[in-house]
N, C-alpha and C positions, 0 to 999 in steps of 0.2 A: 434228623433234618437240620440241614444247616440255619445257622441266621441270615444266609441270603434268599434260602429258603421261605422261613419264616416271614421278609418284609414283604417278599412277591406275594403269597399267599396273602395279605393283610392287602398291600393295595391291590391288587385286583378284586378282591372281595368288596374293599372300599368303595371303587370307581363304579363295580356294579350293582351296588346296592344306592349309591349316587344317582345313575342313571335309572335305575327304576321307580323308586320314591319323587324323581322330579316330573317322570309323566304321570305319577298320580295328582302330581301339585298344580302343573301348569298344562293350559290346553294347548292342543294343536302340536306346540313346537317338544311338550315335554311326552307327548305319543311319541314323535320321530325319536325320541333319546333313548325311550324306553325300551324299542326296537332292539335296539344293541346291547341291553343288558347281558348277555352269552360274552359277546365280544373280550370284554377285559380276561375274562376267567377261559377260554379258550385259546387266547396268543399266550398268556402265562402258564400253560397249564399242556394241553392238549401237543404233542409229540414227542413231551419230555422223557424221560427216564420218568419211573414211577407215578406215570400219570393218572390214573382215578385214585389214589389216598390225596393226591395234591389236591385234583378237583373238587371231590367231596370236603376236604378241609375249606376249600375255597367258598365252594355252594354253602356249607354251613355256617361260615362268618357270616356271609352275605345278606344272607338270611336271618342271623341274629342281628345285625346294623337295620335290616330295614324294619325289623319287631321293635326296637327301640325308637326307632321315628318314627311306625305308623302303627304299631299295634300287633296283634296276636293275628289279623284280621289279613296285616298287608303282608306278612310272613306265609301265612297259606296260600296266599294269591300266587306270591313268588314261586313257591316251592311247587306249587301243581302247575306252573306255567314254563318261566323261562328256568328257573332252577332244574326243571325234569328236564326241560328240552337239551338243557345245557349237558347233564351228565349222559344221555340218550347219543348226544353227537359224538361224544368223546371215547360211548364205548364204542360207536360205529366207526368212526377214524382208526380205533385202534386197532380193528378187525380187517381195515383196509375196503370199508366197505365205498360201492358208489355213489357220490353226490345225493343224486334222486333218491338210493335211499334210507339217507342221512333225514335230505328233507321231508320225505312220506313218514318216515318214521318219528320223528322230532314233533313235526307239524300234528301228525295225529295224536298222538300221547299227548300233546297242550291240548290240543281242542276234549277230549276222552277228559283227561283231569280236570280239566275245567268246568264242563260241562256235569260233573260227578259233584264237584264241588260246591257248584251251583244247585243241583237237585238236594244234596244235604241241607245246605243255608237258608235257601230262598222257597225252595218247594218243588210241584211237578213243571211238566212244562206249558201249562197255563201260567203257573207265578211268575216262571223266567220269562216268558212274554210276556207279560204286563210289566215286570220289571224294565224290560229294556224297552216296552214301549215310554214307563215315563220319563225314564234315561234321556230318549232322544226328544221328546217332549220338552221335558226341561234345557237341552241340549240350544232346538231349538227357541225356546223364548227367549234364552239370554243371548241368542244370534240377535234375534230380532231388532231387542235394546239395547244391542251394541249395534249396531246400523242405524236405530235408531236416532244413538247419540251423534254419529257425526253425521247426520242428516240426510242419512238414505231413505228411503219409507220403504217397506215391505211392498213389492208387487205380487205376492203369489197369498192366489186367495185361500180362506181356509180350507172350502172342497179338497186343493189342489196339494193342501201341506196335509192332510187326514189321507190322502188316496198313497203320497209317497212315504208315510212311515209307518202304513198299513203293507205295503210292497218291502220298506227294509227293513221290518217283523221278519216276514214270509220268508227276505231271503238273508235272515242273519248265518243259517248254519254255514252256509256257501260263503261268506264275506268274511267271516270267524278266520275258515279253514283257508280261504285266499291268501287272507292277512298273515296269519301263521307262517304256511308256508312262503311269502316275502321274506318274514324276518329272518326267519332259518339259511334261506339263500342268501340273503345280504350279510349272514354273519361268517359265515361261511367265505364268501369273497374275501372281507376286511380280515379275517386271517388266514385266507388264502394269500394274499400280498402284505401283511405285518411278519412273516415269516412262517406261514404256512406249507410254502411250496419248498421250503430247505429243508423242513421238520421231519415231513410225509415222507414217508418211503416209496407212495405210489404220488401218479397224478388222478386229482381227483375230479379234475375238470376238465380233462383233453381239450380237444376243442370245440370251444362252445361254437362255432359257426359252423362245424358238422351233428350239432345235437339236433336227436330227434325223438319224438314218444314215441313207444312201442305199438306195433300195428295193432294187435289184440284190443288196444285202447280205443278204439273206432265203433267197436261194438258196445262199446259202456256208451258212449256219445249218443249211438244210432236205439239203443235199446233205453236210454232215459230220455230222449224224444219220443218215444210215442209213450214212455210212460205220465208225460207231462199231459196227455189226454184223457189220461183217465180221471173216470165221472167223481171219487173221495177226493175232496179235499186236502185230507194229510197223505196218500199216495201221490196226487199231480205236485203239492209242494215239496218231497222227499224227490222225489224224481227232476224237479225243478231246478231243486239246491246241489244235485248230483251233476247234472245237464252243464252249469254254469262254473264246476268246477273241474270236470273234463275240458270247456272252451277254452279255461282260462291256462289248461296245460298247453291246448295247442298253440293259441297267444303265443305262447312263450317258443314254440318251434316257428312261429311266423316271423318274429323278433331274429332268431339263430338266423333262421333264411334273408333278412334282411342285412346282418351282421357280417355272414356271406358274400352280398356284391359290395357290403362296404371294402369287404376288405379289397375284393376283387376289382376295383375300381379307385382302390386307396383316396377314399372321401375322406376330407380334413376333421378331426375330432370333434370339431365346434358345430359342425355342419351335423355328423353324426348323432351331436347330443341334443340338435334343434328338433332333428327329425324323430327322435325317441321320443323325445319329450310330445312332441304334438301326437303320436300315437296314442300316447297314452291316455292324454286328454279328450281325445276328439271319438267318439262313438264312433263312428262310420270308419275312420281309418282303421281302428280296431278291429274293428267286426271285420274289414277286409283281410287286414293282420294273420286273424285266428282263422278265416276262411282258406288261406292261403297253407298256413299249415295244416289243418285238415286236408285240403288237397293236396298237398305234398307227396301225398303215399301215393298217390297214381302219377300227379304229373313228373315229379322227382324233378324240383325245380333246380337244385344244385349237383344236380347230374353224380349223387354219391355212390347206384347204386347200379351195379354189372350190369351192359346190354345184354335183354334177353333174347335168344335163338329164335325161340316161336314167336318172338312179338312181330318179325317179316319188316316188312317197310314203312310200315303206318307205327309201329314201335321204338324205330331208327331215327325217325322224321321227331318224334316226340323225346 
């Protein structure tokens, strides 16, 4: 291994062991940073010659920087999280595998390590609930007296704050596995365009304004809806957390189809990102969003897929 080897190795390890340690430190803004821990050690690493000895050398610094600034404690955090995810992507890039499943696979092994790692430390999954209920608990009072301080007063009564962190108990698995799969995608982009698309031998993105989930997936949708009725508790909330993570794929086909008459209409960028953004925000466009991709499979809003013979005139017209 060269010494241009060696420094690559060193800062990327640096940068990402930088970026993880400051979302344990600072809120809100040090989550979004943390996000991208993959990032450094995937543009440096991932399409090279000799890629998994680089990576693991890289994961393994990374990991030893962040055991010295945060303990034995933030090391395993790392390593059963973005460090797995990190090396999971890099053996699937180098298989040639597709995006989806990069991210299914990445995405679940964080959540599966995590979640393993949690039931060692903390206990069964009573303790991890109550664990993260006082998470958000504490979470919340230091909102409160921080609004407090520049002279907001809290309007939402306690009934009101007991009923919504008894709902994001219920639906942490789904918001876990959401979030996961975010990051994986977004890291994935950032070196997709840091020099991803010169590296790969394949494209691993086509094009995202003809993606779409697989039809089979309608049946997970359709069959964790009525399981969300059933009379157990922990069946309707497994069913629940299922239900919400299925929506949140098709979302993401509603977004493609939207991406579609951007293009097809050539809407200014700025316009594009107003309009994303308010999706994202706003419940009811959403829900329209993911409504929109779920029907996709019948109405075939972007016209991707062969006129069928037997569909007659009421098929043509559609």
């Amino acid at each position: 291994m060269t010494r241009a080897d060696l420094i690559g190795i060193a800062r990327a390890a640096l940068i990402s062991a930088v970026l993880f340690v400051i979302g344990a430190m600072i809120p809100l803004i040090g989550g979004i940073a943390m996000v991208f821990a993959p990032a450094p050690l995937l543009v440096y690493a991932a399409g090279r010659p000799g890629v998994l000895p680089r990576m693991g050398a890289a994961i393994a610094i990374a990991a030893l920087l962040i055991g010295i600034a945060g303990g034995p404690s933030a090391t395993i955090a790392y390593l059963a999280t973005f460090g797995l995810a990190t090396a999971i992507i890099t053996l699937l890039l180098t298989r040639q595998r597709p995006f989806e499943l990069v991210v299914m696979a990445a995405a679940g092994a964080m959540i599966l390590a995590a979640t393993s790692a949690a039931l060692i430390t903390i206990g069964g999954p009573a303790a991890i609930s109550k664990a993260i209920s006082t998470d958000l608990t504490s979470g919340m009072i230091h909102g409160q007296e921080a609004y407090r301080s520049i002279g907001i007063t809290n309007a939402i009564p306690p009934e009101t704050q007991s009923e919504i962190l008894d709902w994001t108990v219920r639906l942490a698995p789904a918001l876990a596995a959401i979030v996961a799969g975010i990051a994986i995608l977004l890291n994935l982009r950032l070196f997709w365009r840091l020099g991803g698309k010169e590296r790969l031998p394949y494209a691993l993105f086509g094009d995202l304004a003809k993606w779409s989930a697989p039809e089979w997936l309608i049946w997970g949708l359709i069959a964790t809806g009525f399981g969300m009725l059933a009379p157990v508790r922990a069946v309707s909330d497994v069913a629940l957390n299922a239900f919400l993570v299925i929506a949140a794929i098709y979302f993401c086909q509603g977004l493609a189809i939207m991406r579609f008459y951007f293009q097809s209409l050539s809407v200014p960028g700025i316009v594009r990102g107003i309009i994303y953004f308010i999706t994202v925000i706003q419940p009811i466009v959403a829900g329209v969003v993911c409504l929109a991709g779920i029907f996709d499979m019948w109405i075939d809003f972007r016209r991707l897929k062969p006129p069928s013979q037997e569909a007659g005139n009421f098929g043509d017209f559609l």
